[in-house]
matplotlib code that plots the C-alpha trace (Angstrom):
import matplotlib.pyplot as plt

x = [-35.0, -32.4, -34.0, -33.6, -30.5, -32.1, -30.8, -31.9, -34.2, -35.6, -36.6, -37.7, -40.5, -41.6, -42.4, -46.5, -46.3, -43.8, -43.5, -42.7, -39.7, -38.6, -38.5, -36.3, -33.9, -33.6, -32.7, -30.7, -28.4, -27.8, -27.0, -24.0, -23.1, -23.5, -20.7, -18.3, -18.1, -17.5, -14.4, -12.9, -13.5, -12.2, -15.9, -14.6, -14.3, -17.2, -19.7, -18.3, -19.0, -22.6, -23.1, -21.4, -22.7, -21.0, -22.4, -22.1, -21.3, -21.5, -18.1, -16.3, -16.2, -12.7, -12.9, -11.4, -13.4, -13.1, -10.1, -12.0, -13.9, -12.6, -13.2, -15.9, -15.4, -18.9, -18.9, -20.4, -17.8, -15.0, -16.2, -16.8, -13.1, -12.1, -13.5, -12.1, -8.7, -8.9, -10.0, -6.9, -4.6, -5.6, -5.0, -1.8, 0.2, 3.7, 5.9, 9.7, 12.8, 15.9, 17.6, 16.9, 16.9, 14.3, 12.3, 9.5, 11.7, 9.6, 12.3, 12.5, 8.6, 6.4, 3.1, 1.4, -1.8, -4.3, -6.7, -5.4, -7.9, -7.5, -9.9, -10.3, -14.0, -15.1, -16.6, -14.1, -12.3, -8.7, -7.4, -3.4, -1.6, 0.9, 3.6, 5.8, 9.5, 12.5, 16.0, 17.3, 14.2, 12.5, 8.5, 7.3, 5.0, 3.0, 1.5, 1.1, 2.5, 1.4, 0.6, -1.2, -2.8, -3.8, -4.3, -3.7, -3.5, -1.9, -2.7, -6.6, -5.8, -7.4, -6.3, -8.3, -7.2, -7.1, -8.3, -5.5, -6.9, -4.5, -4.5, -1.6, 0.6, 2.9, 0.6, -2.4, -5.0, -4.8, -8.3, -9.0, -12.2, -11.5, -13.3, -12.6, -11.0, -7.6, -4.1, -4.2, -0.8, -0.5, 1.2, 1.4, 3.8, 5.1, 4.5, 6.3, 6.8, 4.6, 7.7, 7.8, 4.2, 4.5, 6.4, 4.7, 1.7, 3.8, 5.6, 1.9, 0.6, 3.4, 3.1, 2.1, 5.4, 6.3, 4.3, 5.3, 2.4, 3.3, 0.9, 0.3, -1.2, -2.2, -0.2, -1.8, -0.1, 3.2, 2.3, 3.8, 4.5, 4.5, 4.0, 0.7, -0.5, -2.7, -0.8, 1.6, 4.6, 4.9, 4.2, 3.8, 0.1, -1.6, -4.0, -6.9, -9.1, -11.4, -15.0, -16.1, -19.6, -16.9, -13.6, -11.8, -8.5, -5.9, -3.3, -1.2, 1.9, 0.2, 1.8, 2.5, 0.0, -1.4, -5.4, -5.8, -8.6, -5.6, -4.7, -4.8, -3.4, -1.1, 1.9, 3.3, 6.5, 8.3, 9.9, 13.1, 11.4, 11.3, 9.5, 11.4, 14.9, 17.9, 17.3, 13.5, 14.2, 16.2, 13.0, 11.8, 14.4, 12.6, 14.3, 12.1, 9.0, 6.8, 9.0, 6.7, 7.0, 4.9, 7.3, 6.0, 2.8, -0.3, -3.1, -5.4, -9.2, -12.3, -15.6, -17.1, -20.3, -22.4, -22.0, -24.9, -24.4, -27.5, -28.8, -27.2, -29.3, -28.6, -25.7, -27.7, -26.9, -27.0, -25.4, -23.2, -19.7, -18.0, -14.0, -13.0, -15.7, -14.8, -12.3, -10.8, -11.6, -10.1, -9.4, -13.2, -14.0, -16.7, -18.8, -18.6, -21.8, -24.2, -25.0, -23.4, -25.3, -22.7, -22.1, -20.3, -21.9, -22.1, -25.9, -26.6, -24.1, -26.3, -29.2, -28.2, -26.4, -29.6, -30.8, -28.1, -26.5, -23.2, -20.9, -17.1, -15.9, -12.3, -8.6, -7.5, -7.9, -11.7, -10.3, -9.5, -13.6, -13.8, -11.0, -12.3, -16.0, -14.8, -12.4, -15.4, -18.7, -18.0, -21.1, -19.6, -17.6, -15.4, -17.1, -14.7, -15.0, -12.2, -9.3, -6.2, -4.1, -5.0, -6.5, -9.4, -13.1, -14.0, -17.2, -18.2, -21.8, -23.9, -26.7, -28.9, -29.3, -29.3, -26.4, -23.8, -20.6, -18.1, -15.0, -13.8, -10.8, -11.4, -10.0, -6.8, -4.9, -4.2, -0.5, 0.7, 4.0, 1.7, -0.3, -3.7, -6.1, -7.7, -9.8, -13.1, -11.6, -14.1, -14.2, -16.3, -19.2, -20.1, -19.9, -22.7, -24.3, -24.9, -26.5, -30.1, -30.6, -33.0, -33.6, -31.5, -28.3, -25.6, -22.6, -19.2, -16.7, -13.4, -10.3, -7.6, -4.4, -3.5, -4.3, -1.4, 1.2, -0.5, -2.0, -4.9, -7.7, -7.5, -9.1, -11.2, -12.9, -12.9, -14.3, -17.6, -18.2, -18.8, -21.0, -22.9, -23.1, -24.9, -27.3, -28.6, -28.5, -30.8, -33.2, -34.1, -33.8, -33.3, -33.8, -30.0, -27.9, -24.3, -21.6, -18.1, -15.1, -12.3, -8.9, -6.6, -3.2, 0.0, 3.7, 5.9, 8.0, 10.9, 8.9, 6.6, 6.4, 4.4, 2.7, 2.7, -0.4, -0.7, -1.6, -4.4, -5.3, -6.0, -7.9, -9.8, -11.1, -12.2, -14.3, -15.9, -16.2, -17.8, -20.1, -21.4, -24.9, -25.7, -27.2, -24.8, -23.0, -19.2, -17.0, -14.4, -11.2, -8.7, -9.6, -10.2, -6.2, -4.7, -6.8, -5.8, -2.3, -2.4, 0.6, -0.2, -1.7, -3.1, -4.8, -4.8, -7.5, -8.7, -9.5, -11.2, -13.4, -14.5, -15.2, -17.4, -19.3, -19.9, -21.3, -23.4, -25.0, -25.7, -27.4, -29.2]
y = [49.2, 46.8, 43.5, 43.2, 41.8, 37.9, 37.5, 35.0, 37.5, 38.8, 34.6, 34.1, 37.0, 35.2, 32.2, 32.6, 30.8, 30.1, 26.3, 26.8, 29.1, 26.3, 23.9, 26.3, 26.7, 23.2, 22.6, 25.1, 23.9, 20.6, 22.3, 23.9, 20.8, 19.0, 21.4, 22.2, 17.9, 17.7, 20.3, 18.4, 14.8, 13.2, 13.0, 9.7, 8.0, 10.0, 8.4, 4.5, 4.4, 5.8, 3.3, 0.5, 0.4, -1.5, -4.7, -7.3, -10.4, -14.2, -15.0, -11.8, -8.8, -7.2, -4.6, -1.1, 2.0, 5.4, 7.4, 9.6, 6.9, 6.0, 3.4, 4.5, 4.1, 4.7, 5.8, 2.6, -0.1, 2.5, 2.5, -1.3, -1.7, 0.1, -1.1, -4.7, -3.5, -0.9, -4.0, -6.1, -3.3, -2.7, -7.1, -6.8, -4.0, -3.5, -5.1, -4.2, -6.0, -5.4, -8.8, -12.0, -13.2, -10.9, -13.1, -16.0, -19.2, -22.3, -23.9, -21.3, -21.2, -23.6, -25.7, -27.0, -28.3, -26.5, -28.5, -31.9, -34.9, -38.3, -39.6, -37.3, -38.5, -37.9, -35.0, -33.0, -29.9, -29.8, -26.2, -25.4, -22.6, -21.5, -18.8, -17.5, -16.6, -15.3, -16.7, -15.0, -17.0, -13.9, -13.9, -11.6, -8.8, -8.6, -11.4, -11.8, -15.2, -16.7, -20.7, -23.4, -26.2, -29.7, -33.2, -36.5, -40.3, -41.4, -45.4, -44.4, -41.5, -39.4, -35.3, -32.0, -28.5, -26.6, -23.2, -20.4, -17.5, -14.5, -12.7, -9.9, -10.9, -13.2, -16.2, -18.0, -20.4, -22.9, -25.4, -28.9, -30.6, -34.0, -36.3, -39.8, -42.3, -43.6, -42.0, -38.4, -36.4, -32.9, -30.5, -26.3, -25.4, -22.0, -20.7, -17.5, -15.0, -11.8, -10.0, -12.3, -11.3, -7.8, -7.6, -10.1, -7.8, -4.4, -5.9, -7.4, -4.4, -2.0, -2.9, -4.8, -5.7, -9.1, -11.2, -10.4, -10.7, -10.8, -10.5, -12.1, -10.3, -11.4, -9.2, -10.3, -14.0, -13.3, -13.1, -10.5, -9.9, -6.9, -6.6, -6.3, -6.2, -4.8, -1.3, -0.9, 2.1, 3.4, 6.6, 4.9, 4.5, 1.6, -0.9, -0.6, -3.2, -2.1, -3.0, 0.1, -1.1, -3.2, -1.1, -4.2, -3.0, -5.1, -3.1, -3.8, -1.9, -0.5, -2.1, -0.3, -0.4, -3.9, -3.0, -3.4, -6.5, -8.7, -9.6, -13.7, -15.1, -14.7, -16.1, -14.9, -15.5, -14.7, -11.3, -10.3, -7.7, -7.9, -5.4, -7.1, -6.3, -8.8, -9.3, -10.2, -12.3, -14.7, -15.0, -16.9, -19.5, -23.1, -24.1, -20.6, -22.2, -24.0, -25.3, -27.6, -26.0, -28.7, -31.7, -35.1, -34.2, -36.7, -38.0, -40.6, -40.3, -42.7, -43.2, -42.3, -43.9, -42.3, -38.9, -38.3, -36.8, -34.7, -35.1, -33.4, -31.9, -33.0, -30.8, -27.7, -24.2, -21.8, -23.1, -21.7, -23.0, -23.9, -23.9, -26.4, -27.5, -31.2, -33.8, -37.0, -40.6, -43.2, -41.1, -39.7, -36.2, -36.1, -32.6, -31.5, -29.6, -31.5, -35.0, -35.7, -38.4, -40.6, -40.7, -43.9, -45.7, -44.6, -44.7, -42.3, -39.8, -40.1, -39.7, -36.6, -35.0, -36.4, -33.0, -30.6, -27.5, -27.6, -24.2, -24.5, -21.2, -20.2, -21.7, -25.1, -26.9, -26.5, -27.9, -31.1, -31.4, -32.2, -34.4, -36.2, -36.7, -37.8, -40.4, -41.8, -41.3, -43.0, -41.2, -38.0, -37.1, -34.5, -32.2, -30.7, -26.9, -26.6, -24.6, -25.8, -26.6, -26.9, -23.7, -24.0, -24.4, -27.7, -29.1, -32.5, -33.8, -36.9, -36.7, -39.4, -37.5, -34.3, -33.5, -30.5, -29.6, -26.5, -25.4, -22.1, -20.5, -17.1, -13.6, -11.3, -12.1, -15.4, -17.1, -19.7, -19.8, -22.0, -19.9, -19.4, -18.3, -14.6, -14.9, -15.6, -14.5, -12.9, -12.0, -14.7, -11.8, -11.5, -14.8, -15.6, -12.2, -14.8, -17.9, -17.7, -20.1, -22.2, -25.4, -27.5, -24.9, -24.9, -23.0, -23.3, -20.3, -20.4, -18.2, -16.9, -19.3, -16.6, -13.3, -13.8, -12.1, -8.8, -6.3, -7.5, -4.4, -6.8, -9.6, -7.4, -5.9, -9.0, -10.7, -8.1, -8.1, -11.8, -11.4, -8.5, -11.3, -13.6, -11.0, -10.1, -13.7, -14.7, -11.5, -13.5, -16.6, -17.5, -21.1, -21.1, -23.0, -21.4, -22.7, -20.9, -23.5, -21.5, -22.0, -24.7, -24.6, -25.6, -26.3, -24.3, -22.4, -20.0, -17.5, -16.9, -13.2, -14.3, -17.4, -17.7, -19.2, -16.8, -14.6, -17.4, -17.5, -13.6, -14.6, -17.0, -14.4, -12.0, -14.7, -15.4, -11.8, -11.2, -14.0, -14.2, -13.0, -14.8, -17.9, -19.8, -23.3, -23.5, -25.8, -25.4, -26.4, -24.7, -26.6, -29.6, -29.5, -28.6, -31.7, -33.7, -32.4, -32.0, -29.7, -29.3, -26.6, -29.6, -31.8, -35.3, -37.4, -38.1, -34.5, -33.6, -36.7, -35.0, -32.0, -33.3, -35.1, -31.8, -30.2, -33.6, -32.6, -29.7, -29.7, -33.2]
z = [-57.0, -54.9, -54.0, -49.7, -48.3, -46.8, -43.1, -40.5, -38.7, -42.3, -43.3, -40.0, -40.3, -43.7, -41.9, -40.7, -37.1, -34.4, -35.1, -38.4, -37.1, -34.9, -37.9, -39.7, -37.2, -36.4, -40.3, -39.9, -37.4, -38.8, -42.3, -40.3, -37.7, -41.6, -43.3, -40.0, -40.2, -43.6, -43.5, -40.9, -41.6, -45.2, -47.3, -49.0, -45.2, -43.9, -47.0, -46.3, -42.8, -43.5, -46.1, -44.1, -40.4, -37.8, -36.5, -34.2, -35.5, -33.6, -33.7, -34.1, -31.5, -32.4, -34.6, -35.2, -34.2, -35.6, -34.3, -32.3, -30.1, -26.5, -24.5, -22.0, -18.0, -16.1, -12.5, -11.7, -13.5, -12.0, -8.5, -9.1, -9.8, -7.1, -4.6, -5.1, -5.6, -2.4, -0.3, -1.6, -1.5, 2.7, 3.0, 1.2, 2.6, 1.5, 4.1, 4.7, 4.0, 5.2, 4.5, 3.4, 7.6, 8.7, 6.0, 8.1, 8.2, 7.7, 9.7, 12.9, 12.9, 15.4, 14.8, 18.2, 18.0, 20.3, 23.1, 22.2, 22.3, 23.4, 20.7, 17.4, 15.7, 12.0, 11.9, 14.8, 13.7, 15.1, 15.2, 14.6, 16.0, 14.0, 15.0, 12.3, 12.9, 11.3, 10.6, 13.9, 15.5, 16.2, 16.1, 13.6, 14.5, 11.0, 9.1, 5.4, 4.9, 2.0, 3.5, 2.0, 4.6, 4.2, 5.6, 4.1, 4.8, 1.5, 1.5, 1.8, -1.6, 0.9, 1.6, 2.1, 2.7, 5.8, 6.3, 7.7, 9.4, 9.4, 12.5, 11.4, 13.8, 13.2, 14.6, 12.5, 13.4, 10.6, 11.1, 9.5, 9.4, 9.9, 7.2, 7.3, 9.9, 10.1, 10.5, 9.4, 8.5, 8.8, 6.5, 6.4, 3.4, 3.6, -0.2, 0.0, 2.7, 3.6, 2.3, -1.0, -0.8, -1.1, -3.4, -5.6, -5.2, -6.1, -9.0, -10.6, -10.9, -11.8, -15.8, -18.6, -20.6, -19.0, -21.7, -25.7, -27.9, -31.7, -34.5, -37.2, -40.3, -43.8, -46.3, -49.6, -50.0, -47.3, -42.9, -42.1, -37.8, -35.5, -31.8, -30.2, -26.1, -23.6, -23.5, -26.0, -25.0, -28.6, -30.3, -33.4, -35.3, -33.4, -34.7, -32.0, -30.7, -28.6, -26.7, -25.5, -23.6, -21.4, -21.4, -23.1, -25.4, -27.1, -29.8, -32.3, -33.9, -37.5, -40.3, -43.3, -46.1, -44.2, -43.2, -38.8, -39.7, -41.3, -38.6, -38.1, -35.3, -32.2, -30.3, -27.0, -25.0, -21.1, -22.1, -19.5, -17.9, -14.0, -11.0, -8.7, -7.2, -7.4, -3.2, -4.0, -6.4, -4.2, -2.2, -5.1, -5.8, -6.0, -2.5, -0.5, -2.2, -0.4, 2.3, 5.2, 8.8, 10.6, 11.5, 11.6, 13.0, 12.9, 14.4, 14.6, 13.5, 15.1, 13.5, 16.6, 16.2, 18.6, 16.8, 14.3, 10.6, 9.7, 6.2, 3.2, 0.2, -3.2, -5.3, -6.8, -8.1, -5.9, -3.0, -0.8, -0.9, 1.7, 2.9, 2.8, -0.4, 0.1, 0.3, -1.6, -0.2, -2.1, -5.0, -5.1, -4.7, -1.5, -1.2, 2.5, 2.1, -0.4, -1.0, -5.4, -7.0, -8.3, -12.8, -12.8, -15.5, -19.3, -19.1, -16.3, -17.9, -21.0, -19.7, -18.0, -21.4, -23.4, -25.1, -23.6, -25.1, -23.2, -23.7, -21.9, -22.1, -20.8, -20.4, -21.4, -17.8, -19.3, -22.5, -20.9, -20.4, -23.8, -24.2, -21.2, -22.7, -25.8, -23.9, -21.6, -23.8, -26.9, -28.6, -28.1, -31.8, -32.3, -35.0, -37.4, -36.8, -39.6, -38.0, -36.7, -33.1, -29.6, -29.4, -32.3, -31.1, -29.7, -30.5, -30.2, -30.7, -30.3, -32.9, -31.6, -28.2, -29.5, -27.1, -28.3, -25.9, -27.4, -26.2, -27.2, -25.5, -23.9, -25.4, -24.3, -22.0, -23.8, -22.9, -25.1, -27.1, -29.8, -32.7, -31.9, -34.5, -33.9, -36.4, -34.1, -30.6, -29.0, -25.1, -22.9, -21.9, -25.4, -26.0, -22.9, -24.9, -27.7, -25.9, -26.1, -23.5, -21.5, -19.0, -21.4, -22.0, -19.1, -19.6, -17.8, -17.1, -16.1, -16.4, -14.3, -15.0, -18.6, -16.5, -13.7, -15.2, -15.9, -13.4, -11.8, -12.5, -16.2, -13.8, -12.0, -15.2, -17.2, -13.8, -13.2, -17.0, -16.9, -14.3, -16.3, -18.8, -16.7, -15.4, -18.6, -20.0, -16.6, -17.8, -21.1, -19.9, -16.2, -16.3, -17.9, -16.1, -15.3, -13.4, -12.6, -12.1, -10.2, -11.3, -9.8, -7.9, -10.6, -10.9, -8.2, -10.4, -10.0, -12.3, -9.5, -10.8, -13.6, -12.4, -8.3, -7.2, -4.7, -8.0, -8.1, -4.6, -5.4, -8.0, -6.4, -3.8, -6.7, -8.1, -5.0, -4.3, -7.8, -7.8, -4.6, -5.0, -8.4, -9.1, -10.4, -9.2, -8.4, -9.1, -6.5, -8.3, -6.3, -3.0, -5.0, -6.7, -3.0, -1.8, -4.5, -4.2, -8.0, -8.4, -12.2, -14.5, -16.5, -13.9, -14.2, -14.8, -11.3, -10.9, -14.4, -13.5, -10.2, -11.9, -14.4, -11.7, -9.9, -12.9, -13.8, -10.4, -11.1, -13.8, -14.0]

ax = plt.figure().add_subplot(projection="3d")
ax.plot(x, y, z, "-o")
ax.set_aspect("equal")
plt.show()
C-alpha cells in the first residue's frame, strides 16, 4: 500500500480548526521569504548584520548602509524643498545679456532723496529713490540688482543698514531709519548686477564639482587618499554615507581592500571648474564689485526733543526681528526693537553663565565664541578634548560654576584646505537629537558661510532638518533655549561664484523663511557685519562682543 503524496491542501485538512490553518500558512510563508533571501544574499553577511545591529552612537552618525538601502524623500520634506526653491526661482529670473553695457552702471544710475526735510530728527525714516541705468544711460526695465545699503557717521563708529525694496523695474526705494544725531553719510553699493545675478543663481545650482574633497583613510599603519563629495560622477564602487531619516549623503571613491569606516579625516580645495561664461565672468572682476552709486550725499540728524520714544521690552526669544535689527553707536551694537541689558563687567557675565550648558554648533565665525570667552572670562579653561587643529571640538569649562560651552564644527559641506578630523562628524540635527535639555541648556546654530559654493536644495534640506531638530527637542524639553545666529557679510572676492554674499543674502532669507514660526532667538549677524562694515569672514572683535551680548540677553 503507497503512503499519500503530502500537499499543502492534504496538511491543511490535518489541521482541526481554521486558526490553526492560518498559523501554518503564516510559517509557511516566512520559511519561503527565509530561503528565496538566503539564495540571493551571501549567508556569511546575512548572519553578521543579524548578530551585529546598527546603532546610533553620540558622536558618530556616518556609517555605511546595506547596498540595497536608499535614501528616503517623503512627500512632505519634497514639497518642503520645493516650495522654497520655486519661490526663489520666481524672485530670481534669468535676465538677458547681450554685452557687458546693457549691464546697471553704478556710475550712469541716480540716487535723489525723496520729500526732503529741513530738520531730519532721531527716530525719522528718510526714503531713497534709486533708478538703475546702463552704460548707454538707459533706465532698465527689470530689476534684480543685487545692492547693499547703509548709513554711517564714522567719528561717532556709528552705521546701520538700509532696507532696498525691489520694485522690478529698474527703480528701488532704498529706506533708512535714522538712529542717532549728527552728520549722517549715505552709501548704496552696487554688489553685482541683476545680470551678474542671474547668472550667479544659474551657475549655483547647475553642479556639485567646484569644491574637491579628498579622503583620508587608515590603511593598516600608511593614510592612504581618494576623492570624496556630495555627488560623485564615477561608475566606480562608492563608499556611502548616508542619513536616510534626513536625505543627508556624502561619498567616497572605494579603496581597494581599505573597509568604507577607515576613513579619518578630510581636506578640500577651489577646483577649476566654472558655470559661468568667459563674458559673465568679467562681471565679476574686483573693480564691478560693489561699486557706490550715491555721490557725496549726507544729511544732518536733530535730537528732536519734543518727539517721544515709547518703551522697549527687554531682549527675549521669540521676538520678532526686525530690518534693520539695530545699529552701532560708538562701536556698541544697539537693538532697534528690544531694550539689551548691558554684560560689561566679568561678574554679571558670570552670573549669567553660572550653571549653563552652552552648545555652539556650526562654522567657525561661531568658533571665535569660544576663543572670545576664554580671552574675557578668565575662569573659562580650555578642556583638552584630545584631537588636533582648528577644527577639533572646543570645550571649555569653569568647574566652580558648573558652567560648560562646546564648539563642534558642523558636517558636509565643510570648506577648509586644513585636515579636519571625520572621526566624530556628525550633522548639527543629530547633534540637537542628542541634547537632553532644559532651562539651563541653550544652544547656538549657525551655518551658511561652507554651503555657498554648492547648490542650494543642500541649504534648504540641511536648513528644515535643523528645524525638525528643534521641534522635537522643544517636545522633550521646551524650556531649551535655542538661538540661530545668521551668517555674516565677508571679503569681496573675484570668486564670487563660490563665495558672493549674495549666495548669503539667499541664505539669509531661507533662514528667516525656515525659522519664522519657532521659538527660537536670532542673532542677526548679517545686518550687524553690513552695520559694522565688517568686510570679513572672521569678524573682529567688536562684533563677536556684540554677539555674545545678544545671546547673554537672551538667555539670562
Amino acid at each position: 500500500m503507497t503512503s499519500p503524496i503530502l500537499t499543502p491542501r492534504t496538511l491543511l485538512s490535518l489541521l482541526p480548526n481554521a486558526s490553526a490553518r492560518k498559523l501554518f500558512l503564516m510559517v509557511l510563508i516566512i520559511f519561503v521569504f527565509w530561503v528565496v533571501f538566503m539564495t540571493s544574499k551571501d549567508h556569511t553577511e546575512f548572519m553578521f548584520h543579524l548578530k551585529n545591529p546598527i546603532i546610533l552612537r553620540r558622536w558618530r552618525i556616518f556609517k555605511e548602509f546595506l547596498p540595497s538601502e536608499e535614501l528616503q524623500n517623503t512627500p512632505t520634506s519634497v514639497e518642503a524643498d520645493m516650495a522654497i526653491l520655486d519661490k526663489l526661482n520666481q524672485q530670481i529670473p534669468p535676465r538677458p545679456f547681450l554685452n557687458h553695457s546693457s549691464t546697471t552702471s553704478a556710475k550712469h544710475s541716480t540716487a535723489t532723496i525723496l520729500n526732503p526735510q529741513r530738520v531730519y530728527c532721531i527716530g525719522d525714516q528718510l526714503d531713497v529713490l534709486l533708478v538703475a541705468k546702463d552704460y548707454f544711460g538707459h533706465k532698465k526695465e527689470y530689476g534684480g540688482d543685487f545692492l547693499r545699503a547703509r548709513i554711517s557717521s564714522p567719528a561717532l563708529k556709528a552705521g546701520a543698514s538700509g532696507k532696498v525694496t525691489d520694485f522690478n523695474n529698474g527703480t528701488y526705494l532704498v529706506s533708512f531709519t535714522l538712529f542717532w544725531e549728527g552728520r549722517v553719510s549715505l552709501s548704496i553699493l552696487l554688489m553685482h548686477p541683476s545680470e551678474g545675478v542671474s547668472a550667479l543663481w544659474r551657475a549655483r545650482n547647475q553642479g556639485y564639482d567646484r569644491i574637491i574633497f579628498t579622503g583620508q583613510f587608515l590603511n593598516g599603519t600608511a593614510h592612504v587618499l581618494t576623492e570624496c563629495g556630495l555627488s560623485l560622477n564615477t561608475s566606480g564602487e562608492l563608499c556611502q554615507y548616508l542619513d536616510a531619516r534626513d536625505n543627508e549623503a556624502f561619498y567616497c571613491l572605494k579603496l581597494r581592500g581599505v573597509p568604507c569606516e577607515a576613513l579619518t579625516h578630510m581636506t578640500t580645495k577651489n577646483s577649476d571648474v566654472s558655470y559661468l561664461s568667459l563674458k559673465e565672468k568679467l562681471l565679476f572682476r574686483r573693480f564691478n564689485i560693489g561699486v557706490e552709486v550715491v555721490k557725496n550725499l549726507a544729511i544732518t540728524v536733530s535730537p528732536c526733543k519734543n518727539k517721544t520714544e515709547s518703551k522697549k521690552r527687554k531682549c527675549q526669544i521669540g521676538m520678532e526681528t526686525p530690518f534693520p535689527s539695530g545699529y552701532t553707536l560708538r562701536g556698541r551694537w544697539i537693538p532697534a526693537h528690544c531694550e539689551q541689558n548691558e554684560f560689561r563687567e566679568i561678574k554679571y557675565i558670570n552670573n549669567c553663565l553660572a550653571r549653563k550648558l552652552i552648545y555652539l554648533m556650526g562654522d567657525s565665525t561661531l568658533r571665535q565664541w569660544i576663543y572670545y570667552l576664554n580671552r574675557v572670562v578668565k575662569t573659562l579653561k580650555f578642556f583638552d578634548h584630545h584631537g588636533s587643529g582648528l577644527f577639533k571640538t572646543h570645550i571649555l569649562l569653569d568647574t566652580e560654576r558648573h558652567t560648560l560651552v562646546q564648539w563642534k564644527k558642523h558636517g558636509h559641506p565643510f570648506v577648509t584646505q586644513k585636515l579636519f578630523s571625520m572621526k566624530d562628524d556628525n550633522y548639527i540635527p543629530r547633534e540637537i537629537d542628542q541634547v537632553a535639555g532644559d532651562s539651563g541648556t541653550a544652544i547656538v546654530i549657525s551655518f551658511g558661510q561652507h554651503f555657498r559654493p554648492f547648490p542650494i536644495n543642500i541649504f534648504i534640506r540641511r536648513a528644515i532638518n535643523v528645524k525638525k531638530a528643534i521641534e522635537r527637542l522643544f517636545l522633550r524639553s521646551p524650556e531649551t533655549k535655542v538661538i540661530i545666529k545668521t551668517e555674516n557679510i565677508r571679503e569681496i572676492s573675484e570668486n564670487a561664484e563660490l563665495f558672493s554674499d549674495f549666495h548669503g543674502s539667499i541664505q539669509n532669507l531661507i533662514i528667516r523663511d525656515v525659522f519664522r514660526d519657532l521659538n527660537v532667538g536670532i542673532i542677526d549677524a548679517w545686518d550687524m557685519t553690513i552695520a559694522y562694515r565688517s568686510e570679513n569672514v572672521h569678524p573682529p572683535d567688536s562684533v563677536i562682543e556684540s554677539q555674545i551680548g545678544m545671546f547673554l540677553n537672551y538667555i539670562c
